[in-house]
C-alpha positions in Angstrom: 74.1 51.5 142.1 71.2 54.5 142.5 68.9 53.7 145.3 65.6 52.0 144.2 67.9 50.2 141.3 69.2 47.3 143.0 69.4 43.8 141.2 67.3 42.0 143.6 65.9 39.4 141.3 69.0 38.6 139.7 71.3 38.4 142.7 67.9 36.1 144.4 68.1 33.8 141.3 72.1 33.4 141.6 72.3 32.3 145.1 69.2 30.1 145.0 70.2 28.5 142.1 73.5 27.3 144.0 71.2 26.3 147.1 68.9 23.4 148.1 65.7 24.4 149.3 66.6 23.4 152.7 68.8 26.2 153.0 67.6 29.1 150.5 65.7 30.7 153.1 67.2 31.6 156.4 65.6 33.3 159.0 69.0 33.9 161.2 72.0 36.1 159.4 75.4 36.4 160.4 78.1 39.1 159.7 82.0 38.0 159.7 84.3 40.9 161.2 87.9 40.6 160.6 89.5 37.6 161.6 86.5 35.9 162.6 85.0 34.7 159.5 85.6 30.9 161.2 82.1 30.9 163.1 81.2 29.2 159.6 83.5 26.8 159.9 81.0 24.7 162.3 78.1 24.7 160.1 76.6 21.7 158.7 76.1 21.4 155.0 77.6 24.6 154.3 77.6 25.6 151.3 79.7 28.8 149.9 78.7 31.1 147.5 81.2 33.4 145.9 80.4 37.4 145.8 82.1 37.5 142.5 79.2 35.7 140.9 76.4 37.7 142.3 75.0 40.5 140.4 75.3 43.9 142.6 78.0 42.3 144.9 81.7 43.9 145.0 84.7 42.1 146.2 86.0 42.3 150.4 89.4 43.6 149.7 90.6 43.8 153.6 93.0 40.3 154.8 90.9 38.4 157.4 87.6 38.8 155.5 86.6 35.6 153.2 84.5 37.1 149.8 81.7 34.5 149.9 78.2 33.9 151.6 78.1 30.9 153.7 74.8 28.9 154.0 74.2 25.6 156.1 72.7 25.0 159.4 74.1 26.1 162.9 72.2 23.6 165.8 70.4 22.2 163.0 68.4 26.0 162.3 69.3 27.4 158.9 71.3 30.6 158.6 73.5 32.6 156.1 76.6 34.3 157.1 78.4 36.6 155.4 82.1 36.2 155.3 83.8 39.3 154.6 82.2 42.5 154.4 82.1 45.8 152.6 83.7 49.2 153.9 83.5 52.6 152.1 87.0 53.0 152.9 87.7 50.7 150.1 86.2 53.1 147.8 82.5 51.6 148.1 79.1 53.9 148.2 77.1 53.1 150.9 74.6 51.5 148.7 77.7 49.0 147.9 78.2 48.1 151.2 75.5 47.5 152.9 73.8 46.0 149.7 74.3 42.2 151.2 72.1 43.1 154.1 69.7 44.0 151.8 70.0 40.6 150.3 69.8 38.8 153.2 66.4 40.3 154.1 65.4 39.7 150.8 66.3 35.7 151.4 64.2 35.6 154.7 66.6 36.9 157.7 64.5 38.3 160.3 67.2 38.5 162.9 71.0 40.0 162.4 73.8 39.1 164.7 76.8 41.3 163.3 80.3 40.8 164.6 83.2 42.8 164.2 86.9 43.6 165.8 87.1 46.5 167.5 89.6 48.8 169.5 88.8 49.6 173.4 88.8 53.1 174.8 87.7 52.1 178.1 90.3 51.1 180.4 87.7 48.5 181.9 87.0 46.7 178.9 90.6 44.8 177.9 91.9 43.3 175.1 89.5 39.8 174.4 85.9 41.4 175.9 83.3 40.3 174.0 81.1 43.8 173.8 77.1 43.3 173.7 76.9 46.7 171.7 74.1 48.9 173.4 74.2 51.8 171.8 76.5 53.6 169.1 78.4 56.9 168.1 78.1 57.7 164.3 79.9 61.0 163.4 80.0 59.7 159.6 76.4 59.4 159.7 76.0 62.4 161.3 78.2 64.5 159.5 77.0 63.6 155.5 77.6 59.5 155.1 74.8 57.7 156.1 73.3 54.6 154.1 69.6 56.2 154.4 71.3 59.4 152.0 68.9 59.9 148.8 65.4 59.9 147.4 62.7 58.2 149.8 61.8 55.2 148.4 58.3 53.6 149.9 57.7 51.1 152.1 61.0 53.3 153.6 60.6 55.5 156.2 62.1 59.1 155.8 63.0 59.1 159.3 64.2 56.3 160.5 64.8 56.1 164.3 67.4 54.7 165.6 66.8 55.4 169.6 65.6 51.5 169.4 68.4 49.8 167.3 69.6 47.3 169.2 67.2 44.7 170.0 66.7 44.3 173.9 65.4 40.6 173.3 68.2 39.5 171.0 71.0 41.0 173.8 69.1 39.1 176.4 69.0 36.2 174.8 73.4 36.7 173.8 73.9 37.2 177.9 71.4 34.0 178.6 73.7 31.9 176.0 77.0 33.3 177.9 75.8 32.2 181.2 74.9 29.1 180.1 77.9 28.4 178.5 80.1 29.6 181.4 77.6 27.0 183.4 78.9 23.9 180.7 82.5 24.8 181.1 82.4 24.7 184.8 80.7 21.4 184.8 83.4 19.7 182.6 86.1 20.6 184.4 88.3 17.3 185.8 88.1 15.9 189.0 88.7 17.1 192.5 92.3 17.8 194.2 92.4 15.6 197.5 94.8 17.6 198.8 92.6 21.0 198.3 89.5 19.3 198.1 88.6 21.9 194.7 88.5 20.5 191.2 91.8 21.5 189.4 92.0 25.1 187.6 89.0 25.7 190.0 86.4 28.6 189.0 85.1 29.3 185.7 86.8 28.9 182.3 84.9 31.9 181.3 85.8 34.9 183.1 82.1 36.8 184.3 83.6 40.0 183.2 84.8 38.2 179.4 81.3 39.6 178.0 80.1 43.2 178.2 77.7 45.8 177.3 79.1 49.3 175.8 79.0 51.6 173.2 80.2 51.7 169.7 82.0 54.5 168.2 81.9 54.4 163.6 84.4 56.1 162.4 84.9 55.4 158.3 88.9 54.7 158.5 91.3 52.7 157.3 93.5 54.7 159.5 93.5 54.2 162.9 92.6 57.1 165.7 95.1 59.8 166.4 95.6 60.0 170.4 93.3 63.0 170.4 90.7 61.4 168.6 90.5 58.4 171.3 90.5 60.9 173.8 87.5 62.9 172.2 85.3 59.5 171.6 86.5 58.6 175.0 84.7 61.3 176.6 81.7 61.5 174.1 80.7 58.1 176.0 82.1 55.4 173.2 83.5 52.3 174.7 84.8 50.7 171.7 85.9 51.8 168.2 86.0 50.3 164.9 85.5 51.3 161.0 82.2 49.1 159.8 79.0 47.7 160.9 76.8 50.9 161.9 75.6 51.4 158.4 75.0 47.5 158.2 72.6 48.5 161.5 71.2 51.8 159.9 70.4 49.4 156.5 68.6 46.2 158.7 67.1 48.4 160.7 65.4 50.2 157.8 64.8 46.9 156.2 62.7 46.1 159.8 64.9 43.5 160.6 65.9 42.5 164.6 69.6 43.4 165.5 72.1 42.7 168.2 76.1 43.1 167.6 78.7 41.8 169.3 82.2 43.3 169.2 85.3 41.5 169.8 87.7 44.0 171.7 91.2 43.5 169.7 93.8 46.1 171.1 93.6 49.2 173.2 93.2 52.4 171.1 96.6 54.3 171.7 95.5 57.2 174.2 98.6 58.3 176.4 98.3 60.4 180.0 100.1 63.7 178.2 102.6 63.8 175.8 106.5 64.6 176.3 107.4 67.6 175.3 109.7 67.6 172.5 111.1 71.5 173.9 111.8 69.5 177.2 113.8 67.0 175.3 115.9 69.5 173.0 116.8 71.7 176.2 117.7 68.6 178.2 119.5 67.5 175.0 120.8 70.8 174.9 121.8 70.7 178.7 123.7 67.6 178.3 121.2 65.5 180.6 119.1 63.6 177.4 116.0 62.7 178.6 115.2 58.5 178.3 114.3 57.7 175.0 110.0 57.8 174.2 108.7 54.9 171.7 105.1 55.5 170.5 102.5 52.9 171.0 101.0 51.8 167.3 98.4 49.2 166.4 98.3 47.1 163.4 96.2 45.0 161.6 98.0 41.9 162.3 97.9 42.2 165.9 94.2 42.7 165.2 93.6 39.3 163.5 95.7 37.2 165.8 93.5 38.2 168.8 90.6 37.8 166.5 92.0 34.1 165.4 92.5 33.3 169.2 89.4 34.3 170.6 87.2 33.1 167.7 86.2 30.0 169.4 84.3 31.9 172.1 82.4 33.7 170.0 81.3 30.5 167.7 80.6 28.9 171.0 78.3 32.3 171.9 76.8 32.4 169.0 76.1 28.7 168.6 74.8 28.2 172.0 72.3 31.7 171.5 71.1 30.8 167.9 68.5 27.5 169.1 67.0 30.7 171.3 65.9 32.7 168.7 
């Protein structure tokens, strides 16, 4: 699909044609990362539209992603969420993937939320951290894979900046909603201890430090980093890392659409102190004093979708309480 050639009409037609007029024109969007495609599950009169019948759509091939839009209301305000995305690393162009955001501008979306699951490479962001993402680290865009790639096509801008990205209102509003909702938790806990005077389980349900602000490191996968590549987006400033979503940003920005993404930390990327030296181990060996044995730390998908599956709830809740706000 050659920029400039998209099947807007067509796919426009499909999806309104499956839609009341209640809820064909959204003005809030919604991005599904893996494992967390459930935020749709609290929508009212939802209504799902298969990918597989929309002209210029492809099919999500990664487990924890849906293949469908999802229309209905969220606290009564329409919206559209996509569940299940599109990577290159399934063998996509960038115009294939980020296509749907497109689409949703197209429909009315004026403001993005984007979610996604994510691996930490900051000690001080564990496993569970919601991340407001401030800021991101592209080296696919910056080294030859970037959605913007090809002829200039007008109203587009040649050179889109991206020092702005990340909406300041839409983050303020996201830290507003998690206060507010660590406020409602705390009032609902039960009734007071006598003997302690304190209401049991005493403090918030929501840790303060549960939702933070960092930076995200795109890097196109599907394999996960090497020790040495943590290590070097480490210390390029990246806080989290994960294989989608900047060139759904680089796309909604260019489409002059408001964005804020918030990034469910998963597992730790796999960065060790040093490494054993494997000479050490064959002269120990050698020596007759073997050295303990060394298992290398691995991640895996499925650990990646049952934290996504377990922490999902939070960010409905976030999301639900943040949408009336916007």
């Amino acid at each position: 699909m050659e920029p400039g050639h998209y099947p807007f009409e067509e796919t426009l037609k499909a999806i309104r044609a499956a839609l009341p007029l209640n809820l064909a024109n959204p003005k809030i969007g919604i991005v599904c990362g893996s494992g967390l495609s459930t935020l749709a599950s609290h929508f009212t009169e939802k209504i799902e539209v298969p990918y597989d019948g929309l002209p210029g759509f492809v099919k999500s091939t990664v487990e924890g992603h849906k293949s469908a839009f999802a229309f209905g209301k969220l606290s009564g305000i329409p919206v559209v969420a996509m569940l299940g995305r599109f990577h290159p690393y399934e063998g996509y162009p960038m115009s294939k993937a980020t296509y749907p955001i497109r689409v949703m501008k197209r429909l009315g979306v004026q403001s993005l939320l984007i979610t996604n699951a994510t691996g930490s490479l900051n000690p001080n962001i564990p496993v569970g951290t919601i991340v407001i993402i401030q800021d991101h680290l592209s080296l696919p865009s910056l080294t030859g894979m970037n959605p913007c790639l090809g002829p200039c096509i007008p109203p587009y801008p040649r050179f889109l900046p991206m020092s702005n990205a990340y909406s300041r209102r839409l983050r303020k509003l996201v830290f507003h909603a998690f206060y507010k909702l660590q406020t409602k938790l705390q009032m609902e806990l039960p009734e007071i201890d006598s003997n302690t005077n304190t209401p049991y389980g005493a403090g918030p349900k929501i840790h303060p430090e549960a939702i933070q602000e960092g930076t995200y490191a795109y890097v196109s996968g599907p394999t996960y980093e090497t020790p040495a590549e943590g290590r070097f987006l480490r210390n390029a400033g990246a806080d989290v890392v994960g294989m989608s979503t900047i060139p759904e940003v680089i796309v909604a920005r260019e489409e002059d659409m408001e964005v804020c993404v918030l990034s469910l930390v998963t597992n730790f990327v796999v960065i060790p102190q040093g490494y054993r030296s494997i000479r050490e181990e064959v002269e120990a060996e050698l020596a007759g004093n073997p050295l303990a044995a060394v298992q290398d730390a691995i991640v895996s998908h499925a650990e990646v979708l049952a934290v996504g599956k377990k922490k999902a709830e939070l960010m409905r809740e976030l999301i639900e309480t943040v949408i009336p706000t916007i």
